[in-house]
N, C-alpha and C positions, 0 to 999 in steps of 0.2 A: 502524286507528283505535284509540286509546286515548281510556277515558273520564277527566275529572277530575271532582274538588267545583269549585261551580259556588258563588256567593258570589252572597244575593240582599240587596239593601238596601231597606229601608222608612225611607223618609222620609216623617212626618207633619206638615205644616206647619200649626200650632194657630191662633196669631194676634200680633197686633201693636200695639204701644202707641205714640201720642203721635205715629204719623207725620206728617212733617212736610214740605214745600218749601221750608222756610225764610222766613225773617219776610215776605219782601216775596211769595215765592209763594203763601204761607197766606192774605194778603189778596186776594187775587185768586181763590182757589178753593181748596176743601177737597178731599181726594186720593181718589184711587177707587183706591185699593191692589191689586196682585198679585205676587206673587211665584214669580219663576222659577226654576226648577232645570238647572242642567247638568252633565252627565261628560262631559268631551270622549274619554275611553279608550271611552266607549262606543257601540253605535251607539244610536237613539233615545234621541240622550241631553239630547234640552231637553224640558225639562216644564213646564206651569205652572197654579195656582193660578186662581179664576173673579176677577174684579175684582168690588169693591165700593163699590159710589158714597156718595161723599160720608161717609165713615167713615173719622176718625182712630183709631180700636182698633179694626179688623174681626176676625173670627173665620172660617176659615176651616176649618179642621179636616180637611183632603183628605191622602187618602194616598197615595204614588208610589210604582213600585216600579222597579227598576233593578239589572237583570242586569253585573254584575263580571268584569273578568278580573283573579285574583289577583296576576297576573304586573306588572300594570300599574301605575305611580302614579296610582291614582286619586284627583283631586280632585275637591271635590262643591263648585260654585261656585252661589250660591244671591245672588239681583236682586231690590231691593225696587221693584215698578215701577209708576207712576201710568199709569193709563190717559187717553187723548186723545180725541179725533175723530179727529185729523191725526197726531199723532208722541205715542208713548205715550215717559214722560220717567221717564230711570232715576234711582235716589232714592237709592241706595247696593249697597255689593257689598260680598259677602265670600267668603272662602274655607274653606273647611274640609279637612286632610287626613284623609282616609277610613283611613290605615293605622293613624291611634292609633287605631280602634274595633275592639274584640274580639267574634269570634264567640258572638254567644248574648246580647251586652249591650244595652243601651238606652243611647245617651248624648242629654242636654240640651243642645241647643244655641241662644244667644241672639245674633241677629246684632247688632253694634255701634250700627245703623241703623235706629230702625225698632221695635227690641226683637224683631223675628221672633222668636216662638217655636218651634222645632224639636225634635223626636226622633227623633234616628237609630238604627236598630237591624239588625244583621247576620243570617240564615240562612245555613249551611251544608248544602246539600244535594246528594243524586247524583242527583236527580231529573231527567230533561228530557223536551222535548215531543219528542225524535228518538227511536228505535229503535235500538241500535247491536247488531245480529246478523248473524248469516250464514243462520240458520234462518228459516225460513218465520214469516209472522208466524201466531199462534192462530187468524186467522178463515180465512187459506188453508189450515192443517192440517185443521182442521172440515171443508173444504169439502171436501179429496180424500177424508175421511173418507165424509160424505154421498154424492160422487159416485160412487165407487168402487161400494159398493154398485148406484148404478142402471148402472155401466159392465157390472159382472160381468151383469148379466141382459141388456141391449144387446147383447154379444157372444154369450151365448149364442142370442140370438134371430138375429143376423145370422149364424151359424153354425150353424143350428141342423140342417141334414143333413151335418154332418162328424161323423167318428171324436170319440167323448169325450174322447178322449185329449187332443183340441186344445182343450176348454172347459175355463176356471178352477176348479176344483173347489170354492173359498175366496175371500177378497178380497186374500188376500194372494198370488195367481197372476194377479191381476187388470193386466196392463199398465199401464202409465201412455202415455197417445197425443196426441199433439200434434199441431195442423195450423197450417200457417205460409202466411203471406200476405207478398208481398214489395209493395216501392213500385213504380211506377211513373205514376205524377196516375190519370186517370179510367180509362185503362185497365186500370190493377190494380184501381179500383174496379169496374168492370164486368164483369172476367174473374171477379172474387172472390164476386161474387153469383152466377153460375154455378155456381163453385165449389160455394160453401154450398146452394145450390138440389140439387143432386145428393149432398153428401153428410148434407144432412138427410133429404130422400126416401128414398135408401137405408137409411139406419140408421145409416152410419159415425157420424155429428156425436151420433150419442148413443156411443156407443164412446169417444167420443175424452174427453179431462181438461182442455186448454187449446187456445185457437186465437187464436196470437201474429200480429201486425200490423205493419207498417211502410208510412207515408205513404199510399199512395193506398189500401191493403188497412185501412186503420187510419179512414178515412171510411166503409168500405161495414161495417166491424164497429160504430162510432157510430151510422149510421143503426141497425140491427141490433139493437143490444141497447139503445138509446134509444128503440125503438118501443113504445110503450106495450100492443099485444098479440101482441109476442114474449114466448117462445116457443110460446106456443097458435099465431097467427099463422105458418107456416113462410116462409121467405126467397121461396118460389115466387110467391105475392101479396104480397108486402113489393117484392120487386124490381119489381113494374109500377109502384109508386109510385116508389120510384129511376128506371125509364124513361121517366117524366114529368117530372119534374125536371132529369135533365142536356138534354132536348131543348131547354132554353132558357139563352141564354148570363147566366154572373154577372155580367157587367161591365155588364149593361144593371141590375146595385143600384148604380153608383158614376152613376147619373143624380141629380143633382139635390134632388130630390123625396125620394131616400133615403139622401143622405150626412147627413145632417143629424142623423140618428137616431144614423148609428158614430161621428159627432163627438161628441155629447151624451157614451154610454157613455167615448169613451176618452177624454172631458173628465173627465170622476168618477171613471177609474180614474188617472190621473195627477194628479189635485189632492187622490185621497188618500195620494198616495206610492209610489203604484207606477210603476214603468216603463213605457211606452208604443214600441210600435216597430211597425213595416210590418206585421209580421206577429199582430199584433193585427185590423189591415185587414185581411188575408187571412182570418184564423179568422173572420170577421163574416161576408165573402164566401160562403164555402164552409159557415159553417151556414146563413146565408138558404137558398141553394142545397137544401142535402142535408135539415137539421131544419127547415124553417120551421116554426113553432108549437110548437116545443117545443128552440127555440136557445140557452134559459139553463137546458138540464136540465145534473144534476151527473153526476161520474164517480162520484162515490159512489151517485148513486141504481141504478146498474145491479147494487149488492148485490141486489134483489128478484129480478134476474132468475139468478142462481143460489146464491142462502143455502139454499134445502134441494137443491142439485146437479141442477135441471132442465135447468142449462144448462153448457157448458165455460167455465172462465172466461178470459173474455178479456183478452189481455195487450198493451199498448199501449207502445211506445220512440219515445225522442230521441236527440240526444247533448250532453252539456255539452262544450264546446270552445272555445279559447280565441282569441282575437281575430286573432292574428299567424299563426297555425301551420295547416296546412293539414289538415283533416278526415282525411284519410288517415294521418295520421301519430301524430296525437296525436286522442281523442275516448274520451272516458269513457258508455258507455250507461247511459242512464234507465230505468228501467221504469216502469210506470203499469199501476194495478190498479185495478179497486173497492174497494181494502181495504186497500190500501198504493202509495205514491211513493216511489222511491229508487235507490239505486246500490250494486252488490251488490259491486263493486271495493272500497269503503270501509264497509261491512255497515254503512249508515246507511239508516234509511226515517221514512216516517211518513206519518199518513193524508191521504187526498185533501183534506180542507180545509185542511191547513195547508200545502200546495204554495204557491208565492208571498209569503207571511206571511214578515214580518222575522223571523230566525235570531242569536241569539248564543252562545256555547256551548253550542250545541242545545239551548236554550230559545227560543222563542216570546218577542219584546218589544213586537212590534207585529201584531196578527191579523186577517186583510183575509177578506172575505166566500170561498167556496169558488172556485175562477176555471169559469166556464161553458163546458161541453162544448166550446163553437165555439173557442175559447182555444186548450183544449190539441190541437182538430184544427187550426191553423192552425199551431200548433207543429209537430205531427209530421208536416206536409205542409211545412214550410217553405222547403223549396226553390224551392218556386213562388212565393213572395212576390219573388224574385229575377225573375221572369220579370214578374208583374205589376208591377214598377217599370220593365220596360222596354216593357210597356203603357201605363204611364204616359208615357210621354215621356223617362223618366230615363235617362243615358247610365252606363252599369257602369264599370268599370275592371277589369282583369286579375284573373283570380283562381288561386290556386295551383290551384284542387280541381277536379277534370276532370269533377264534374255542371254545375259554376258554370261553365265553359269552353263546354260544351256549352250551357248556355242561354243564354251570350253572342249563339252564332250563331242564334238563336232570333228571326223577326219576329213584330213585335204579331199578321199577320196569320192566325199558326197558330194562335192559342188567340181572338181573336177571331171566326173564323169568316165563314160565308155569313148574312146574316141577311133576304137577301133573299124566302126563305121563308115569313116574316111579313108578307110582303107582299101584300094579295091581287092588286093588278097593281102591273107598274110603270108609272107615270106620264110616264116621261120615258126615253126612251132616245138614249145618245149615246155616242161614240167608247170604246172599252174603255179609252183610254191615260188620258181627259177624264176618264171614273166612277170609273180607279184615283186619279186624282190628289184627286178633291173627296173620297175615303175617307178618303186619308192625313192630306188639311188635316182633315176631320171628326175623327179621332183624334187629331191635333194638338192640335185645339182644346178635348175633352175634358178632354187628359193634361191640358193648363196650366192650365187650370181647376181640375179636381182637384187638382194640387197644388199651386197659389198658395191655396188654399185653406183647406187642410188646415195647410200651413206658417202660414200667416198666424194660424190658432183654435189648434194644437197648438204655434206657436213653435219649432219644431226645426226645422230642414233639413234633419238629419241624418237625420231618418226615412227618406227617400229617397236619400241621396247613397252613406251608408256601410255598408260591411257594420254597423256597431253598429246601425245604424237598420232594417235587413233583417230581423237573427237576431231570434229570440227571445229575452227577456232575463226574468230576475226576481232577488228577490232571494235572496242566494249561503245556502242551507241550514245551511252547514258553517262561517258564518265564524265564527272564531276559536278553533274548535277544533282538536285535538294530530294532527297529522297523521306522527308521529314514526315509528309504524307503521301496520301495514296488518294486513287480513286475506288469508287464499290463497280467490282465486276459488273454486279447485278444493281440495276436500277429498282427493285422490287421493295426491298427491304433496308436498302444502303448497305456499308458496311457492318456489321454487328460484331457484337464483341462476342467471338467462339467461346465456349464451355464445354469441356469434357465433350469433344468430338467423338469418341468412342462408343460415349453412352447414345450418340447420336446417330450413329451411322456405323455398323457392325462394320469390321475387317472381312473383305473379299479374301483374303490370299495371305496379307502380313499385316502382324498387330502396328506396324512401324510407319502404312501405307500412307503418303500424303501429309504424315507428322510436323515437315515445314516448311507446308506451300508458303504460311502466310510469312516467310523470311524475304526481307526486301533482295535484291541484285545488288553487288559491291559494285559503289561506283566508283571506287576507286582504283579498280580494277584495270588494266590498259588493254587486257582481251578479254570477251567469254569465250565459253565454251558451247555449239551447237550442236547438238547430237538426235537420232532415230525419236521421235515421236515415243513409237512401240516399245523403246524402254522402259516409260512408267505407264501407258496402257493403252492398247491397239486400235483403239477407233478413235478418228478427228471430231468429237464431240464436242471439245469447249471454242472450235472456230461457229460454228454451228449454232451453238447457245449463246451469244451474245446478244442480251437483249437488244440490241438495236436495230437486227436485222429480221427480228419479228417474226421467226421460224416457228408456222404451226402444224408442219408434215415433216417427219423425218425418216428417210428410207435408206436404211442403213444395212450394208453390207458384210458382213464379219468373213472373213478366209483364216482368221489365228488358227494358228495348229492345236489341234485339244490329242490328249493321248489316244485316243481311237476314235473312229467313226460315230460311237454310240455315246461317247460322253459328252454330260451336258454343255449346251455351249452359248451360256451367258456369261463367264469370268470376265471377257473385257467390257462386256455392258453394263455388268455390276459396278464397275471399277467406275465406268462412266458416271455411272448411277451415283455412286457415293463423294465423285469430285464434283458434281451440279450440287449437290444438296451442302456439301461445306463451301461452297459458295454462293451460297445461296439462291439458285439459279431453278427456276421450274424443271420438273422431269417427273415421268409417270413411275408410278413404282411397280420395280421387277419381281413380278412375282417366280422367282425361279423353280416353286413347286410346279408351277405348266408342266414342265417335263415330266415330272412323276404321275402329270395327270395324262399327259397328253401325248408323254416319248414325244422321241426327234422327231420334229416338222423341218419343212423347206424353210416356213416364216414364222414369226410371233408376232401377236398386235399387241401394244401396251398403250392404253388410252389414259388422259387426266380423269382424277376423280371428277364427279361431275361439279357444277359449277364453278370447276378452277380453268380460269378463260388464260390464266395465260400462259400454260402446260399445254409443251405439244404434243401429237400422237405420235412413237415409233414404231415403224413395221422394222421388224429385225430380221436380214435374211442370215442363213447360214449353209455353211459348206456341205452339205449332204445328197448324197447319192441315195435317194428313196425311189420316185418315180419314176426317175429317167434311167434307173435299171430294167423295167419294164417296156419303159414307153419312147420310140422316140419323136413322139413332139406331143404339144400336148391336145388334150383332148382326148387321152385316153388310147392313142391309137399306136396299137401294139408294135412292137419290134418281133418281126417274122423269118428271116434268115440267120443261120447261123452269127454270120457275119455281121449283122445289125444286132443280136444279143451277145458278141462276142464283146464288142464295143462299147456295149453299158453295163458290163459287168465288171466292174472294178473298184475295189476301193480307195479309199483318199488317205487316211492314217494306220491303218491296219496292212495296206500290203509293205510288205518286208523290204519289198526292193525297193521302198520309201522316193518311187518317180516324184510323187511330188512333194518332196521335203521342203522345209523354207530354207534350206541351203541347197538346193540345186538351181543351179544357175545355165542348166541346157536341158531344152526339152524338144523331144522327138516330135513330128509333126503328128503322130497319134496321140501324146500323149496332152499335147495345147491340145488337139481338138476334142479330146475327152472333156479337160475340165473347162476351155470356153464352152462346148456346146451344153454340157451340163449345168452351168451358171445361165445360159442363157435359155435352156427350157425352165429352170428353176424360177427365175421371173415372169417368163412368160404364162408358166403355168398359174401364177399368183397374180395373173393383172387383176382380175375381179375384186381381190382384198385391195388393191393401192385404187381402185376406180374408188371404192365404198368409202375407204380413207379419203380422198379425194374430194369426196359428196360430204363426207363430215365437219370437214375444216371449210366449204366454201358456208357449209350453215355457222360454223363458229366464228368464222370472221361476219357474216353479217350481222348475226348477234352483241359480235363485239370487234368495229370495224376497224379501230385507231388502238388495236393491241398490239403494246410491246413499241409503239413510234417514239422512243427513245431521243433526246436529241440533246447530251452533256456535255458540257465543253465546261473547263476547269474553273472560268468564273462563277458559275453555276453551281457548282458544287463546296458542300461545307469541307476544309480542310478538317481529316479525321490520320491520329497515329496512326504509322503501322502498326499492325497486331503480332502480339508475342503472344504465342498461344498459353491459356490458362493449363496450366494439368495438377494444379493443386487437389482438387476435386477429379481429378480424372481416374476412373477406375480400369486398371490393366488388365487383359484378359489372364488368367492363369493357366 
């Protein structure tokens, strides 16, 4: 990213003399004047003036302001116009070119019609409402500053019968620790509260610096740190309130009675210029569900819960991706902070309120309320909006990306569900084929409804038909800025110019995988498009890797769905694996024969070769029911009653009746407590591995204290192309 001067125009439009309709109009009525402004070079570029009734020399006296691109001819085309009831009647036109006005002057201008009084006057400034660094912004340096401090005493408390040798002596031996939540819909939300239930209990969650999110792990962090008495409140009693709430299905809020209310909202947010798409509906969905009572909280508000470092701060991704090209190949990641929004590919951010707000050379032209918590969780669950249109009734079409393939085969009735439940009898019983058929017509009859409806108040079809209407959309941050160069991800090695990536980094899954990260974002573009993380691959690792924030523990979660219980379960760590390393980015290497040595474990360690100081260690958890079939709790201590081995015996991908699919969207109170309690001995049973990691990294930062303290800001760095990738040399796999 290069910055430029940014050219701001003030236009005061004073008043007008002697307006007229001309002889035979005048007799018939005296003119209610206003005058309009336009730049067609730019965006938000019609403005205008209040009207004034019944006043041939109104006085107006309003000032406009209008962001420039220097590059551009810009004409400033300025409308003398009488207001109507029926058809407001244009009175005269003129134009003006904006290049005879010089920086720092005032020019008078009189339009031929009207006598419009104008003064146009130029600012040059390098001012903008975007961020352009690679460094952390001021209130995240603060905070590892504050946190660090409560980490070093956390650890020494969590260690507190080991050798001193293994405690931070200083803050500057103090680790930096990360815990990672991957996607997977409710059931990474409900492994992920297990999760946090056991490593807040224990002590780790105050140890740790951040704890990054993606799609369904990115709701159970929302609920979390949106609760009003987190962190006094621990996850342990927060999570029964989550096991209240998924016991009942969301699609019984698209009754009736309560669409009425997400019509109103994405009425207001499209009529005041924003975009409106499916996944607006889903983010409503899924906050009724998870926040109700507190579903228009902000991502900003969750600064309370760690500005003096009570808490890790949580880190939340999308990905910007473009309309044609398949997630896997091409997809730039979001991040999302309490304290910052942005993309660390083009060392561009800026705060949570101005997320969505119109962009022109990274200024601010038009600034829309902050977007509500439910928003950006319906964003970064997105993929399920995919699914809920085929709850709808809506028929999909092909899609390149192999999550979108997979929810193809997807029927309404796995996320629908039994709702029989809620029943206290049945009243009527009759043939199984008769009650499957009156469900399907029942669901039939909702979808058309809902969406003849929807279509009908919101006027798009497109909501429903197209992927444009799926994704997430807002508008484009970056437009019209120099995208000439770039910044290097990785501070290690700079940018480098790629060769034959393949020969470099074998294909996980598809020969096609990641093929054009290195393609800049159009900035010419007036939306992107935001969409599920877990599209091009399920765990939040490149918020994580960001040399800046100097991560040398990463304790990483996986819940992705694998075809059975027993199959290996590193595909999306691989995937991780192979986007650090075409980015040049430290990461240990995945030795994926473990399994064949080792079969399914709870966890995997993957440690840096040695001497490489600035590779961190990942403990990998994964979704398996091994011990806690046995045991329930750990320590070996057996499960004795029927009823206590009735309850660990279950599987995760193998049972038929697929409870926990990543499209079920309602779970029974046994069947959350199977898989939190199961995620939550899984960890507990592995403290010992995250203490020893623990003891590892506080020797590797003392060894090497000021690893990974990053601090680039755009002056600093040599402007470098973007890269087109080389593949003249590139060998395809056959």
């Amino acid at each position: 990213m290069s910055t430029n001067l940014i050219l701001q125009l003030k236009v005061n439009v004073v008043r007008a003399e002697n307006v007229t309709k001309g002889a035979f109009g005048d007799l018939l009525d005296t003119p209610d004047p206003y005058v309009e402004l336009s730049i067609p070079t730019t965006p938000e570029s019609r403005k205008r003036t209040r009207h004034i009734n019944n006043d041939i020399n109104p006085k107006w006296n309003e000032t406009f302001e209008f962001i420039l691109d220097p590059n551009q001819p810009n004409v400033l085309e300025m409308t003398l116009m009488d207001a109507n009831y029926v058809m407001d009647e244009t009175l005269g036109t003129a134009k003006y070119s904006l290049s005879k006005l010089k920086v720092g002057e005032t020019e008078h201008v009189t339009l031929s019609i009207g006598k419009v009084k104008v003064f146009l006057s130029f600012l040059c400034s390098a001012s903008t409402d975007l961020r352009f660094s690679m460094a952390l912004c001021d209130q995240e340096k603060l905070f590892m500053q504050t946190r660090r401090d409560r980490v070093m005493l956390s650890i020494k408390k969590l260690l507190k019968m080991e050798n001193p040798r293994f405690l931070p002596a200083s803050p500057r031996e103090v680790p930096t620790i990360a815990i990672l939540g991957s996607g997977g819909g409710f059931r990474a939300m409900v492994s992920f509260s297990g999760v946090m239930k056991a490593l807040y209990e224990s002590g780790v969650l105050d140890c740790a610096t951040y704890v990054a999110g993606l799609s369904g792990s990115t709701w159970y962090m929302s609920m979390l740190y949106s609760h009003p008495e987190f962190p006094a409140k621990g996850p342990g009693d927060i999570n029964k309130e989550l096991m209240s709430r998924v016991s009942n299905n969301p699609l019984k809020l698209l009754l009736p009675q309560n669409i009425n209310r997400y019509v109103k909202a994405l009425w207001k947010k499209k009529s005041g210029g924003q975009p409106v798409t499916f996944t607006d509906i889903f983010g409503m969905l899924i906050g009724e569900t998870l926040i109700p009572g507190r579903i228009d909280t902000k991502l900003s508000s969750m600064q309370t819960k760690i500005n003096e470092g009570q808490s890790p701060l949580p880190l939340f991704t999308c990905l910007h991706v473009k309309p044609d090209v398949s997630e896997l190949m091409f997809a730039d990641w979001v991040e999302f902070s309490p304290y910052e929004i942005g993309m660390a590919k083009y060392g561009t951010f800026m705060s949570p309120g101005l997320f969505g707000s119109k962009f022109f050379m990274g200024s601010v032209v038009k600034q829309y309320e902050e977007n509500p918590l439910h928003f950006l969780m319906g964003v970064w669950g997105s993929a399920f909006s995919i699914l809920f249109n085929r709850v709808l009734g809506v028929k999909e079409t092909a899609s390149s990306s192999t999550m979108e393939e997979e929810l193809e085969q997807i029927k309404p009735e796995h996320i629908v569900g039994d709702d029989s439940a809620d029943n206290e009898e049945e009243t009527q019983r009759g043939g199984t084929e008769s009650a499957e058929a009156e469900d399907e017509r029942q669901r039939h009859a909702q979808a058309s409804w809902v969406q003849r409806m929807l279509t009908s108040i919101m006027g798009d079809t497109t909501l429903f038909t197209t992927r444009e209407g799926r994704a997430g959309k807002v508008h484009n941050f970056m437009l019209g800025l120099n995208l000439n160069s770039s910044l290097p991800f990785s501070a290690f090695t700079g940018l480098m110019h790629q060769t034959s990536v393949d020969e470099e980094v074998d294909a996980v899954t598809d020969p096609d995988e990641f093929e054009r990260i290195y393609e800049p974002l159009d900035v010419k573009s007036k939306k992107i498009h935001i969409v599920d993380s877990g599209l091009t691959f399920n765990l939040p690792y490149p918020l994580i890797l960001r040399p800046q924030r100097g991560v040398d523990l990463i304790i990483s979660f996986d819940f992705s769905a694998r075809p059975s219980d027993s199959s290996p379960p590193f595909k999306e760590l691989l995937l991780a694996e192979k986007w650090a390393r075409m980015n040049k980015l430290p990461f240990p290497k995945i030795d994926s024969k473990v399994f064949d040595r080792e079969g399914l474990k709870e966890c995997y360690v993957f440690k840096p070769n040695k001497g490489d100081k600035s590779c961190p260690t990942v403990i990998h958890f994964v979704l398996a029911n091994i011990n806690f079939r046995n045991f329930k709790a750990p320590g070996e201590i057996p499960r004795d009653t029927d009823k206590e081995i009735e309850f660990g015996d279950f599987d995760i991908f193998d049972d038929p009746a697929s409870p926990f699919s990543t499209f079920n969207f309602q779970y029974s109170n046994q069947a959350f407590r199977r898989l939190h309690d199961l995620m939550e001995f899984n960890t507990l049973n592995n403290i010992e591995v995250i203490k020893e990691a623990i003891k590892d990294s506080v020797l590797q930062r003392r060894e090497n204290p000021s690893r990974c303290t990053v601090s680039l800001s755009l002056n600093e760095i040599e402007n470098k192309k973007f890269l087109k990738r080389d593949t003249s040399n590139a060998k395809r796999p056959t």
